[in-house]
VOBAKE-675701 format. One record per atom (N, C-alpha, C): residue in three letters; x, y, z. Coordinates in steps of 0.001 Angstrom, whole numbers, padded with zeros to 6 digits, always signed. Example, Ala and Ser with C-alpha at 12.3 -4.5 7.8 and 13.67 -1.06 7.14 Angstrom:
// VOBAKE-675701
ALA+013190-005690+007800;ALA+012300-004500+007800;ALA+013200-003300+007800;SER+012850-002250+007080;SER+013670-001060+007140;SER+012900+000030+007870;
//
This chain:
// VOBAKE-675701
UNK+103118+133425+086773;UNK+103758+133575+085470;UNK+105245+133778+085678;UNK+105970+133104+085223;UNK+107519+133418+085454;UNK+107952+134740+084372;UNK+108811+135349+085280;UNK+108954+136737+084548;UNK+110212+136647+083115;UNK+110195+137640+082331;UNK+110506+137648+081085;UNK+112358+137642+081558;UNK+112684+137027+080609;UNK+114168+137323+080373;UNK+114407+135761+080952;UNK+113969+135033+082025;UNK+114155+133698+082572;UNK+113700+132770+082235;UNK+112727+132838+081462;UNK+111518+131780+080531;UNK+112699+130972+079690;UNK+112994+131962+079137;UNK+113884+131173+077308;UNK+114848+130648+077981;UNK+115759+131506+079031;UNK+117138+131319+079279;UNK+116770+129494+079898;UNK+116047+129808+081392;UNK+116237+128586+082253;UNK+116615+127374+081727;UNK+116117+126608+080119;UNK+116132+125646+079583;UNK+117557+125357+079444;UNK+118363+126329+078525;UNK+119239+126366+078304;UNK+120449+126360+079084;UNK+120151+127224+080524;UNK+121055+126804+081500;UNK+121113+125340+082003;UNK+120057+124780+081786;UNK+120027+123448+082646;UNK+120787+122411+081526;UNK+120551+122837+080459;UNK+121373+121930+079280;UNK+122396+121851+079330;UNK+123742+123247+079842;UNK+124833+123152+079824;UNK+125344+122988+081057;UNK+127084+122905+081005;UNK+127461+123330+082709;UNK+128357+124727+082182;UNK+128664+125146+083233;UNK+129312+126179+083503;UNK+130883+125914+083435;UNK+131459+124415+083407;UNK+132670+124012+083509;UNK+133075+123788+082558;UNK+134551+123792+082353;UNK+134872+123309+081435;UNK+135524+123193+080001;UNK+135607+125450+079991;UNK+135509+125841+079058;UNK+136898+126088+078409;UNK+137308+125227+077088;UNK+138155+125419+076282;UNK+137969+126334+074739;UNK+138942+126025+074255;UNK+139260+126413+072724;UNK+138300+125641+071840;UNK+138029+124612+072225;UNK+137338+123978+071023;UNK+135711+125077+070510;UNK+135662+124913+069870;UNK+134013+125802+068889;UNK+133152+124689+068703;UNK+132472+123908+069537;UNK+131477+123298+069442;UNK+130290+123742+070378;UNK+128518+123474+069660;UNK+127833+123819+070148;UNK+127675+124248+071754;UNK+127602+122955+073008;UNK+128259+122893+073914;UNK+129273+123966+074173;UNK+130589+123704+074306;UNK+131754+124965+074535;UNK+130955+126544+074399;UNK+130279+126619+073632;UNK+129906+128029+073034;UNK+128444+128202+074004;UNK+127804+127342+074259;UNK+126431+127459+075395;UNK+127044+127150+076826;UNK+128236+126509+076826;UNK+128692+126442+078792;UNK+129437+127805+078919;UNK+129981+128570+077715;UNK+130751+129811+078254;UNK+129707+130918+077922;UNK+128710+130670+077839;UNK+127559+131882+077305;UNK+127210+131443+079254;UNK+126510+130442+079691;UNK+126495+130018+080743;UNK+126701+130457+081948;UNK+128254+130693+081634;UNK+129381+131010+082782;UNK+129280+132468+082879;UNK+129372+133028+081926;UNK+129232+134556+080953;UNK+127965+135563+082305;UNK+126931+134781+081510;UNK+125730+135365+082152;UNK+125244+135167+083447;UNK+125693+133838+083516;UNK+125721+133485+085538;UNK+126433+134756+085885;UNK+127521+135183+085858;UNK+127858+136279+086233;UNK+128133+137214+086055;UNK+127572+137759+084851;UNK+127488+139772+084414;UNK+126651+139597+084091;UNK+124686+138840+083937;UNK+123912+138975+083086;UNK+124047+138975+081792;UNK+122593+138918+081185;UNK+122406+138654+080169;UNK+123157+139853+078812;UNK+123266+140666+079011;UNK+124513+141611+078554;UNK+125407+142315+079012;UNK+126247+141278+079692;UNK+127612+141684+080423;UNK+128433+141777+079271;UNK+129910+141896+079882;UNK+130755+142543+078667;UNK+131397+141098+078457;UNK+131545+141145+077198;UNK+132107+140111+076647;UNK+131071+139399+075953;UNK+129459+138699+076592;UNK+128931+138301+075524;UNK+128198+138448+074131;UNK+127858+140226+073936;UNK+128190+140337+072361;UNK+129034+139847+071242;UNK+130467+139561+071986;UNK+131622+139148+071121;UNK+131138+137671+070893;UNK+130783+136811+072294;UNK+130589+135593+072021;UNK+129866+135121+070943;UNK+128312+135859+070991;UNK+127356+135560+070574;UNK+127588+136291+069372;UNK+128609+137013+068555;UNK+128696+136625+067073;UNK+129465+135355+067227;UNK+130529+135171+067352;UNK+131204+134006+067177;UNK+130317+132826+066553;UNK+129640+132614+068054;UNK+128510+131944+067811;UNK+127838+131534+067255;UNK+127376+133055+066407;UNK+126600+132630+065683;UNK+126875+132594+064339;UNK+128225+132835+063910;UNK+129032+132697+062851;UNK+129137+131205+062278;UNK+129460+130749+063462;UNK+129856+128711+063565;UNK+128491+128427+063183;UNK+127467+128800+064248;UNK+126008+127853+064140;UNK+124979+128622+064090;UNK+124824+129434+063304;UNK+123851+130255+062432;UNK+122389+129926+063611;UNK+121825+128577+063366;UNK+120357+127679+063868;UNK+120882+127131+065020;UNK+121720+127342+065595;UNK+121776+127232+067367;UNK+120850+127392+067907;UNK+119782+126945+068506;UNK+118488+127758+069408;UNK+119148+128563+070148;UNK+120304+127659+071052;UNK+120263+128259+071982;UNK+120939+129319+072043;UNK+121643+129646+070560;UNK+122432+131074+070572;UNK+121823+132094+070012;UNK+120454+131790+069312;UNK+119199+132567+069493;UNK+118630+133038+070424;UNK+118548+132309+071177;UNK+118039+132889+072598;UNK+118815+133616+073394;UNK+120480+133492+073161;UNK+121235+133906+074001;UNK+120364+135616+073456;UNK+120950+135740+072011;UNK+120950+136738+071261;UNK+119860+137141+071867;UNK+118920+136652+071348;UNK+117120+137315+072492;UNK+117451+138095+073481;UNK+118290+137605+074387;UNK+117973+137971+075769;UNK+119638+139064+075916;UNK+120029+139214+075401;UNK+121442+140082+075267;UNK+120465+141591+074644;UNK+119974+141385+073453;UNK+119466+142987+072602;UNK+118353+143056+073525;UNK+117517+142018+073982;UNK+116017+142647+074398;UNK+116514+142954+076275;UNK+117527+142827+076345;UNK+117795+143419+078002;UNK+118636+144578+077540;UNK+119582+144811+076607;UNK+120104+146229+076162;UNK+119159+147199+075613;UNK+118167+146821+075288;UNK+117177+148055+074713;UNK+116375+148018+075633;UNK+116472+147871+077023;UNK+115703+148218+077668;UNK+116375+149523+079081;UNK+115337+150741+078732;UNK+115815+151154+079877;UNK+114439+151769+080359;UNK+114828+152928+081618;UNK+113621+153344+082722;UNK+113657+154245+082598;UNK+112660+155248+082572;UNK+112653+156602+082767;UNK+111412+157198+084221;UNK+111742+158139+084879;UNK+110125+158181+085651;UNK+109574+159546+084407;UNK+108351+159459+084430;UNK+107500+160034+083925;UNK+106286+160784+084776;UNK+106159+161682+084740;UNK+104764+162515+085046;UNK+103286+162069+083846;UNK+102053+161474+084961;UNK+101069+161248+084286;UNK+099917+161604+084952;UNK+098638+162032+083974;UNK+097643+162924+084896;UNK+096830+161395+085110;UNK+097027+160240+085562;UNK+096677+159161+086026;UNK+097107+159053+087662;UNK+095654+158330+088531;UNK+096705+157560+089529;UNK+097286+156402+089864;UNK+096883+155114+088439;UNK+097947+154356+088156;UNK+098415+154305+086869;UNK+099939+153742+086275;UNK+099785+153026+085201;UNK+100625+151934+084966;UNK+100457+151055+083837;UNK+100349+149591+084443;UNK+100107+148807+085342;UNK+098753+149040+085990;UNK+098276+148556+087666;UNK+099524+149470+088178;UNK+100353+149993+088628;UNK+101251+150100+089571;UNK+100902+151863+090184;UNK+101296+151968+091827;UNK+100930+153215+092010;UNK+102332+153832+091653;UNK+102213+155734+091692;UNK+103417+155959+091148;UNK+104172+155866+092259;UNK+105578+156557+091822;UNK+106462+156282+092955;UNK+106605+157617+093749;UNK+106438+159104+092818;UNK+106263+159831+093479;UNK+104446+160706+093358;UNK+104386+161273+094264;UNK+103309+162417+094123;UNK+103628+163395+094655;UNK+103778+164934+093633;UNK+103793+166158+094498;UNK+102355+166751+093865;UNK+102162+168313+093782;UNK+101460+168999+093611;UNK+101954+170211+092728;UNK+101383+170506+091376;UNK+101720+171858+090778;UNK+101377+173099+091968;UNK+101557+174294+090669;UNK+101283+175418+091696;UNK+100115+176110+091705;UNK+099104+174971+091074;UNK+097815+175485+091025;UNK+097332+174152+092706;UNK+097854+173047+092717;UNK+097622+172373+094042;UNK+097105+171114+093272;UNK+097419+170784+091870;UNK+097017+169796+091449;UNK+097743+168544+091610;UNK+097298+167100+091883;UNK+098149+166438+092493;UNK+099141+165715+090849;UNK+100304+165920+090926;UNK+101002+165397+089464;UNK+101654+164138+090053;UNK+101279+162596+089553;UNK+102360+161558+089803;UNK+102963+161108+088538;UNK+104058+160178+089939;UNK+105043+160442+088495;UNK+105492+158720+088567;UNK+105772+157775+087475;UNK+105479+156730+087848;UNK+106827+156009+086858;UNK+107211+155173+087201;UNK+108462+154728+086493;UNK+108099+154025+085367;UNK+108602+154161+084177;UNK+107990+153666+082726;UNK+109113+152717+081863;UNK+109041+151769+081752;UNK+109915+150757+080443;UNK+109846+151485+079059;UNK+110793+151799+078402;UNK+110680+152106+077285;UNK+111880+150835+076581;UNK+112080+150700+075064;UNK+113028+149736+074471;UNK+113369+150723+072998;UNK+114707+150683+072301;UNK+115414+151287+071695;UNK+114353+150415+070441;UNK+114425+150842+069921;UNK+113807+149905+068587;UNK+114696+149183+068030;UNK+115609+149695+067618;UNK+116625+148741+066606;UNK+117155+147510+067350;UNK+117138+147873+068562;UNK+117857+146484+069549;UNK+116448+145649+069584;UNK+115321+146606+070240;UNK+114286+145315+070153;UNK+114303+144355+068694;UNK+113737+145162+067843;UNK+113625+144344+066288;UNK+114945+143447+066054;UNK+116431+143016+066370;UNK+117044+142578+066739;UNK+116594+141169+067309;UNK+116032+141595+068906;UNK+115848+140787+069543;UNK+114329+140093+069083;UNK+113188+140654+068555;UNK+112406+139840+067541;UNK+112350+138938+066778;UNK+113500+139357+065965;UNK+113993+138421+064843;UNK+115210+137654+065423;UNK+115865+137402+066458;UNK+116305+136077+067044;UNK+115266+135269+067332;UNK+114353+135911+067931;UNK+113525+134654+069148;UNK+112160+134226+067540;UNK+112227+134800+066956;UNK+111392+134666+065842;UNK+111893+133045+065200;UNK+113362+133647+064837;UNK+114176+132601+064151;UNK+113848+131172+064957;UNK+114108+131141+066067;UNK+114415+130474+066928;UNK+112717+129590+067216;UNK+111834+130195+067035;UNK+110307+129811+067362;UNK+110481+129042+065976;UNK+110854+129587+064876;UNK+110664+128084+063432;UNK+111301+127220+063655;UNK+112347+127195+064389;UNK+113808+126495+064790;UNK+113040+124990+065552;UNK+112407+125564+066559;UNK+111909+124775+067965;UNK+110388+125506+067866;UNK+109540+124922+066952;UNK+108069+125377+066888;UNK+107108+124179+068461;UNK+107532+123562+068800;UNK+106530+122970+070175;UNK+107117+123590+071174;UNK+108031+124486+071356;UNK+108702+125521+072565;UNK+108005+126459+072993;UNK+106939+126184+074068;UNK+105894+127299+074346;UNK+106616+128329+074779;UNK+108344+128692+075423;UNK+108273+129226+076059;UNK+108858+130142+075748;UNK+109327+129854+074333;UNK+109618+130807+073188;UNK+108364+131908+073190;UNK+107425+131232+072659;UNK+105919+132012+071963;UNK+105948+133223+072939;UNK+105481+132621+074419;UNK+104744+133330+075510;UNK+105915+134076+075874;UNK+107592+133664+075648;UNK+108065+134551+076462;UNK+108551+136325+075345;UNK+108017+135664+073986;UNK+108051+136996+073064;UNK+106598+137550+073237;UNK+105784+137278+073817;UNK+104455+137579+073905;UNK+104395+138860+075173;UNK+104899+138507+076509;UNK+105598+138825+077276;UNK+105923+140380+077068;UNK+106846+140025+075859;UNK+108174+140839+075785;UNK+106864+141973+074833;UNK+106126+141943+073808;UNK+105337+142406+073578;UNK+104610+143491+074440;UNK+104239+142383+075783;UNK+103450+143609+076349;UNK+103891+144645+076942;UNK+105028+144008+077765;UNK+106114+145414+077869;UNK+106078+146378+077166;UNK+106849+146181+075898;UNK+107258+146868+074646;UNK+105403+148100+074564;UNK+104910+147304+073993;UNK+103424+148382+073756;UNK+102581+148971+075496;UNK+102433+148311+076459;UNK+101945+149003+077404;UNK+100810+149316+077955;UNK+100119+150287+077774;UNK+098390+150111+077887;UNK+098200+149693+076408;UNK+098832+149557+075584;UNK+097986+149513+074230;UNK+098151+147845+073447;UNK+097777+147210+074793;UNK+098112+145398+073757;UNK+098338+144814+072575;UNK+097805+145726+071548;UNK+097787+145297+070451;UNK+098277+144035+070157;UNK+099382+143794+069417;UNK+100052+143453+068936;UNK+099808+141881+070012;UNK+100288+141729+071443;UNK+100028+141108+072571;UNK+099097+140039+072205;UNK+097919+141277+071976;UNK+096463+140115+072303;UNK+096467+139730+070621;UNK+096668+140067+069812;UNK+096580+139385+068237;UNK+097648+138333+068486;UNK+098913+137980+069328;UNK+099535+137135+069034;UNK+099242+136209+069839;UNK+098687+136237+070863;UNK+097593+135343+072158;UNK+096749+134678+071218;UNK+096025+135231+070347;UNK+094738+134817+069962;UNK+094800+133795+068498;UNK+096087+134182+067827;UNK+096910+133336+066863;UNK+097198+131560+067697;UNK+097485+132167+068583;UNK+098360+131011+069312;UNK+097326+130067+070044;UNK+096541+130837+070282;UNK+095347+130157+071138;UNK+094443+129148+069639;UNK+094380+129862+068334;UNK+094178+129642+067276;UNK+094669+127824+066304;UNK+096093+128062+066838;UNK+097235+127318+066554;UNK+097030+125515+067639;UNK+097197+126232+068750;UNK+097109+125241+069765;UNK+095816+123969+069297;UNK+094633+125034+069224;UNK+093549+124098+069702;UNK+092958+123903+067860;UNK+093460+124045+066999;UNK+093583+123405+065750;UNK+094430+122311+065230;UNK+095580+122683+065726;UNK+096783+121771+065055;UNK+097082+121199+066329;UNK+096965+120978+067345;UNK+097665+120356+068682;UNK+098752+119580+068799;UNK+099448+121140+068741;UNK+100809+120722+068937;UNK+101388+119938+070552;UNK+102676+118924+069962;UNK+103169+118538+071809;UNK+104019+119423+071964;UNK+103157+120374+073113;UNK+103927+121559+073924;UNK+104833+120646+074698;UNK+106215+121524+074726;UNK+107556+121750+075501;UNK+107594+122618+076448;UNK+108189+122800+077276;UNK+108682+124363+078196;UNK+109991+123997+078046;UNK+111081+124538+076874;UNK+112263+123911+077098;UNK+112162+122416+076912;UNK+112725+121768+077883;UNK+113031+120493+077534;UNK+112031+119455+078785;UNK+110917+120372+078943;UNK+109880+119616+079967;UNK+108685+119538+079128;UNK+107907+118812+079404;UNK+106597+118470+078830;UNK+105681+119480+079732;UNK+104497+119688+078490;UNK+104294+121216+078694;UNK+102129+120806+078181;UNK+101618+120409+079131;UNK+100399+120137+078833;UNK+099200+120839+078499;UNK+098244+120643+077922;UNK+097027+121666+077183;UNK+096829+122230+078217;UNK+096468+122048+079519;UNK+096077+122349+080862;UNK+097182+123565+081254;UNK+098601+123373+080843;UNK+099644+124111+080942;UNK+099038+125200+080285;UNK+099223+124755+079125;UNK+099123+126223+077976;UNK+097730+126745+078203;UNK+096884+126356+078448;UNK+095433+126719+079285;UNK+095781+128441+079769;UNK+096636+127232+081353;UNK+097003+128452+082591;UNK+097974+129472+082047;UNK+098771+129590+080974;UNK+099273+130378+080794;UNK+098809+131321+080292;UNK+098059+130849+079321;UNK+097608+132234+078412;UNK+096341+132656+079789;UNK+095453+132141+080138;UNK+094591+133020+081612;UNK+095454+133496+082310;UNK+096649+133363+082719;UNK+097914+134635+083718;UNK+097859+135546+082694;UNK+098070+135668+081424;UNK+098432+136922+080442;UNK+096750+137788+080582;UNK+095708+137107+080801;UNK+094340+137614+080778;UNK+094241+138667+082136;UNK+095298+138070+083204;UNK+095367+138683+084367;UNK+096247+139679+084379;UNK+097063+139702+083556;UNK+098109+140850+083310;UNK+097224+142083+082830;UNK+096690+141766+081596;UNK+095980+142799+080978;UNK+094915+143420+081643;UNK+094015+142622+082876;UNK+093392+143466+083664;UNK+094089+143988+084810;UNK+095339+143592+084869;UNK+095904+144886+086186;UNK+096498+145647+085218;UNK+096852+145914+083966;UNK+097174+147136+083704;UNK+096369+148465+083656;UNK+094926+147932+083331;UNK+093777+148223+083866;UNK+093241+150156+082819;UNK+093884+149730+081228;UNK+093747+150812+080948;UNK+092296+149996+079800;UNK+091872+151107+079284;UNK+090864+150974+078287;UNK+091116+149499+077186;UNK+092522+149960+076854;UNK+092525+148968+075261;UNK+092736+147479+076225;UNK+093568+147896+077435;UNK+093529+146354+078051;UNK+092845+145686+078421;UNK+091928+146309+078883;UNK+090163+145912+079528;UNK+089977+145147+078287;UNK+089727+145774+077028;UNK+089452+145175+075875;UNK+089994+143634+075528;UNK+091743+143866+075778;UNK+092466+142525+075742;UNK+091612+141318+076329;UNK+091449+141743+077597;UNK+091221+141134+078796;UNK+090036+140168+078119;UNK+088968+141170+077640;UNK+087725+140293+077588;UNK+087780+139674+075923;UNK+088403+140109+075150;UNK+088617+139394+073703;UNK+089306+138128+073980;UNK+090283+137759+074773;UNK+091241+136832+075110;UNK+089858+135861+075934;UNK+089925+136398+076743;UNK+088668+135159+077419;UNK+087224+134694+076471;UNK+087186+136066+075645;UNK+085833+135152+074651;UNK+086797+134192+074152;UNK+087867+134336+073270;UNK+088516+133445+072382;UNK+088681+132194+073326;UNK+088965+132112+074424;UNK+089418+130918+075366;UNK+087734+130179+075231;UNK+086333+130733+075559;UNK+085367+130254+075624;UNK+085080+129304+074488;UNK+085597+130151+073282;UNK+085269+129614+071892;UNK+085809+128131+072142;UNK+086999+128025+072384;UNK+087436+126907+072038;UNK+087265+126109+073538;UNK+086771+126583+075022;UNK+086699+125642+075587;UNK+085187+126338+076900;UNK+084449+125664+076284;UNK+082905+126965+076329;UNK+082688+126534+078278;UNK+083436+125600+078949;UNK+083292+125454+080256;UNK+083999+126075+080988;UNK+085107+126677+080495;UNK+086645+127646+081022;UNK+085657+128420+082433;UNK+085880+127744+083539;UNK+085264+128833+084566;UNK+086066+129943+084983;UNK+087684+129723+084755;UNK+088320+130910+084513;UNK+088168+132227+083570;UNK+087811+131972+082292;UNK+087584+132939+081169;UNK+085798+133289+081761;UNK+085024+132877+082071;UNK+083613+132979+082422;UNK+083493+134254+083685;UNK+084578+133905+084322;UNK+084535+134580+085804;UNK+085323+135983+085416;UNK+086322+136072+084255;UNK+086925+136910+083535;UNK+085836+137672+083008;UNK+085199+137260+082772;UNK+084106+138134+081420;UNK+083534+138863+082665;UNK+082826+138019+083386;UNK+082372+138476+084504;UNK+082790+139969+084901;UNK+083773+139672+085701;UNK+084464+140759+085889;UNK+085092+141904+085071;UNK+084953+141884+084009;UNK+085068+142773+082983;UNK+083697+143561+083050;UNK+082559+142978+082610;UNK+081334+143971+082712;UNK+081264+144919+084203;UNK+081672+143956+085428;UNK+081409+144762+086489;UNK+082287+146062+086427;UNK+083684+145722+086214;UNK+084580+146545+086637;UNK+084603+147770+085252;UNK+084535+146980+083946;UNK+085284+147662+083062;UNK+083823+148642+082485;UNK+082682+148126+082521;UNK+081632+148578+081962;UNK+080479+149142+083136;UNK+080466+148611+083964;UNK+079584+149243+085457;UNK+077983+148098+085069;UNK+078465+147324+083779;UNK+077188+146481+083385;UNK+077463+145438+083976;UNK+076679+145560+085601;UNK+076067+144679+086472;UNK+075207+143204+086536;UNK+074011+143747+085549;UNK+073331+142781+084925;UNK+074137+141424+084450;UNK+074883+142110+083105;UNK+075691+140971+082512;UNK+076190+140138+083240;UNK+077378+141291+084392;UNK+078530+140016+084822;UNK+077643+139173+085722;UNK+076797+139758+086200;UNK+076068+138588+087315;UNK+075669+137321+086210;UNK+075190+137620+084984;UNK+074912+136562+084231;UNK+075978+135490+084161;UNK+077213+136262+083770;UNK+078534+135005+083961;UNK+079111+134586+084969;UNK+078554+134985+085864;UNK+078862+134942+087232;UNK+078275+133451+087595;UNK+076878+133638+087402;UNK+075832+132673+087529;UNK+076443+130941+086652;UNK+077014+131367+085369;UNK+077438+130487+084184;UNK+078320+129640+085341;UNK+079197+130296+085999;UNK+080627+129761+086325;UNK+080224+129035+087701;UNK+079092+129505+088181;UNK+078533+128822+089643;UNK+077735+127019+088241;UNK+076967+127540+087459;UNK+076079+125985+087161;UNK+077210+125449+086915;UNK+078578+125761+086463;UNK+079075+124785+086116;UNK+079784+124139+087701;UNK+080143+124412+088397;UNK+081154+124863+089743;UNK+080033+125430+090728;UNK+079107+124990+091679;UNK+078339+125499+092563;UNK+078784+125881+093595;UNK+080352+126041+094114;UNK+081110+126009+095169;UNK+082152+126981+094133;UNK+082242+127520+093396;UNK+083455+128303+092424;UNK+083051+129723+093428;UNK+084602+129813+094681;UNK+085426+131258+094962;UNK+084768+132436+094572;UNK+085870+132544+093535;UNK+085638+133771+093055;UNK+084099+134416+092254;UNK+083551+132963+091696;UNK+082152+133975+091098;UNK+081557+133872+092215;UNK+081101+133404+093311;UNK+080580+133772+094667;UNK+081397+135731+095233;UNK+082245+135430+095293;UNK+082779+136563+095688;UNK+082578+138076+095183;UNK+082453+137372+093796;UNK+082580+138661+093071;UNK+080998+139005+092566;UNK+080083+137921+093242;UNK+078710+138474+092402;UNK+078016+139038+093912;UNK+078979+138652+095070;UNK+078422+139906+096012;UNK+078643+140926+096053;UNK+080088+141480+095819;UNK+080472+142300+095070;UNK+079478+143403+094248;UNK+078860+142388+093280;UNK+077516+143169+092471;UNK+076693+143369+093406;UNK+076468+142674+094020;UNK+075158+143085+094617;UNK+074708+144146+095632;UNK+076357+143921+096099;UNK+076609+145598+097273;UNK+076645+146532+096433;UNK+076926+146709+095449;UNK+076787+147510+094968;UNK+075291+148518+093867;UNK+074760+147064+093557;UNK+073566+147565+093262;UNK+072707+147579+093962;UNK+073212+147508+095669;UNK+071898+147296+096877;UNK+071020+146031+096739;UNK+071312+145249+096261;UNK+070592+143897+096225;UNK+070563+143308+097208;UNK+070055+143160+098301;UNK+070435+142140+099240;UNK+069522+141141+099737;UNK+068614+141211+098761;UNK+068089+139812+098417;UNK+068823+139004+097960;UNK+069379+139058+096762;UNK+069981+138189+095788;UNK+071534+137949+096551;UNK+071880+139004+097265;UNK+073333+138886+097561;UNK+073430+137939+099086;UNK+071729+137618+099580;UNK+071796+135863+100575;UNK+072228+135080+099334;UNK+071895+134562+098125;UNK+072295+133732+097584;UNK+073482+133441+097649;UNK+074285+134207+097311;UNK+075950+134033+097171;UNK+076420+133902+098873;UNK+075835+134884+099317;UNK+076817+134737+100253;UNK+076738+133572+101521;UNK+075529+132517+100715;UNK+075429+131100+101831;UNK+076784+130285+100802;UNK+076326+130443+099852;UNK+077495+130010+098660;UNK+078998+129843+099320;UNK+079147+131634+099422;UNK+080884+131946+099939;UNK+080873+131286+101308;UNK+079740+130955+102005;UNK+079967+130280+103901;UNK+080351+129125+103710;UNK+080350+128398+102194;UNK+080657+126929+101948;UNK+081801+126760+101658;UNK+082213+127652+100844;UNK+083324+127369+099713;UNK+084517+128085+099908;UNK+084437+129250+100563;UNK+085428+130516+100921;UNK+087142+129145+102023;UNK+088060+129345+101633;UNK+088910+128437+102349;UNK+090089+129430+102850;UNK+088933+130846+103659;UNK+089497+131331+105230;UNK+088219+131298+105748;UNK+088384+130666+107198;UNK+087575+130506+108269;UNK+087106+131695+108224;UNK+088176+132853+108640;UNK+087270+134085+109259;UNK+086215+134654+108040;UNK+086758+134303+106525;UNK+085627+134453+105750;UNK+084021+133891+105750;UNK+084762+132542+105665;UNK+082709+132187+106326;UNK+082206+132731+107285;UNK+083092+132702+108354;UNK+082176+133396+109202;UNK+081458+134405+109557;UNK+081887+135917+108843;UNK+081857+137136+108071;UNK+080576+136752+107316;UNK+080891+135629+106226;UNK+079658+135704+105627;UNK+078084+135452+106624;UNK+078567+134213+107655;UNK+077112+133943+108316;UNK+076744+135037+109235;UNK+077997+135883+109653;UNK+077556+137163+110393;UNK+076201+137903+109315;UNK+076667+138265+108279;UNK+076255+138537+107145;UNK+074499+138353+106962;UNK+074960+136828+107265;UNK+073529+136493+106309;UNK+072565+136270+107463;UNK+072869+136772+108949;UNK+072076+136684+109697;UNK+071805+138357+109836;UNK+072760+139145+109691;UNK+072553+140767+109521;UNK+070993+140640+108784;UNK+070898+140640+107602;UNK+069965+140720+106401;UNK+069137+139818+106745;UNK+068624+139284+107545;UNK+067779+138557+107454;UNK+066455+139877+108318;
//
């Protein structure tokens, strides 16, 4: 997944040059010195606030001075704080520190994104503008989608309702996706929204677990062979629910379709070590001696499946 703040911009850099820059106020002039600007102080260095009214004074429906705007308020309302949490991760990440109170309890403390509101809502309503502006611009959608999950955190909300709109949108109206100014295929927009499915299970809190597996039913709905969303579900019952049974069921789904499919081999031995199965867990693991693409893995497995015999 390419990370936030570079999605919107990249297009736009490649449109302009960096040279060149006079007096004249045309579209161009005003995107090669935004360009030049941010190539070197970032996306809110000093000076491009001033630009980007100018800017947007002249050309109101500029995309690209929408986006500038995007990426100027939604990198100023962002700052870090570390935080103390009685967790030992959050957002998948371990903390950065761990000490101990003075009872000997272990307290970590883990670095946290927070965003000013008024600058975010700002930066909303640019990239908002800008999505009616250039509606086949996936990289608009996903990269405010993105910016979403940041913003909320363990609590997707907002995230997975705008995933599931879009996922809604796509496979009703089929639109010709863009990335910028590249052609941007169903298969594209596929893999993107399954990376956001992967986000939400390494953040790995309750409501995200939830994301995780609402996003992959919705992907099934509309494409009921997805061995990615199948192997997702999967792994949701094992991990998120301890319901074994199930994921082996989707586990199984993602092998009839894919009899050589990685990960549901992997992960339904997984189940099975764990529920002591090791009957069922020869099945998979002649599976993983086929399909696994590290040597020392198959071989592990036939160690394996000659152990249990």
């Amino acid at each position: 997944m390419k990370k936030i703040f570079v999605i919107v911009a990249a297009a736009m850099l490649l449109m302009v040059s960096a040279e060149g820059v006079s007096a004249q106020t045309t579209k161009e002039e005003f995107a090669s010195r935004y360009a030049m600007l941010a190539g070197k102080l970032g996306y809110d260095g000093l000076g491009i606030e001033t630009l980007i009214t100018k800017w947007e004074a002249a050309f109101p429906d500029d995309v690209n001075m929408l986006i500038a705007k995007y990426n100027y308020y939604l990198t100023k309302s962002r700052y870090e704080k570390v935080e103390a949490k009685d967790q030992e991760k959050f957002m998948g990440e371990a903390p950065v520190l761990s000490l101990k109170d003075s009872t000997g309890r272990p307290v970590n403390y883990f670095r946290e994104v927070f965003f000013e509101d008024e600058m975010y809502g700002i930066a909303t309503a640019a990239i908002d503008k800008a999505i009616r502006l250039s509606q086949n611009d996936a990289s608009l959608r996903f990269n405010k989608i993105e910016a979403l999950i940041a913003y909320e955190k363990e609590s997707p909300d907002m995230a997975t309702a705008s995933l599931k709109s879009l996922l809604d949108y796509n496979c009703n109206s089929h639109p010709s996706w863009t990335w910028g100014s590249e052609p941007f295929t169903d298969a594209d927009f596929l893999g993107a929204v399954t990376d956001f499915c992967y986000v939400f299970f390494k953040i790995g809190s309750p409501a995200s677990y939830e994301s995780f597996r609402s996003i992959s039913e919705k992907i099934l709905a509309y494409y009921p062979k997805n061995e990615v969303a199948l192997n997702n579900l999967g792994t949701y019952y094992m991990v998120a629910k301890k319901d074994y049974k199930t994921a082996l069921k989707y586990y199984d789904k993602t092998l009839k379709i894919d009899k050589n499919n990685y990960g549901a081999a992997k992960n339904a031995i997984m189940v099975c070590r764990k529920t002591g199965n090791t009957k069922l867990e020869k099945k998979y693991l002649k599976i993983l001696a086929q399909c696994s693409p590290d040597q020392l893995e198959r071989d592990a497995a036939n160690v394996r499946l000659e152990a249990l015999k």
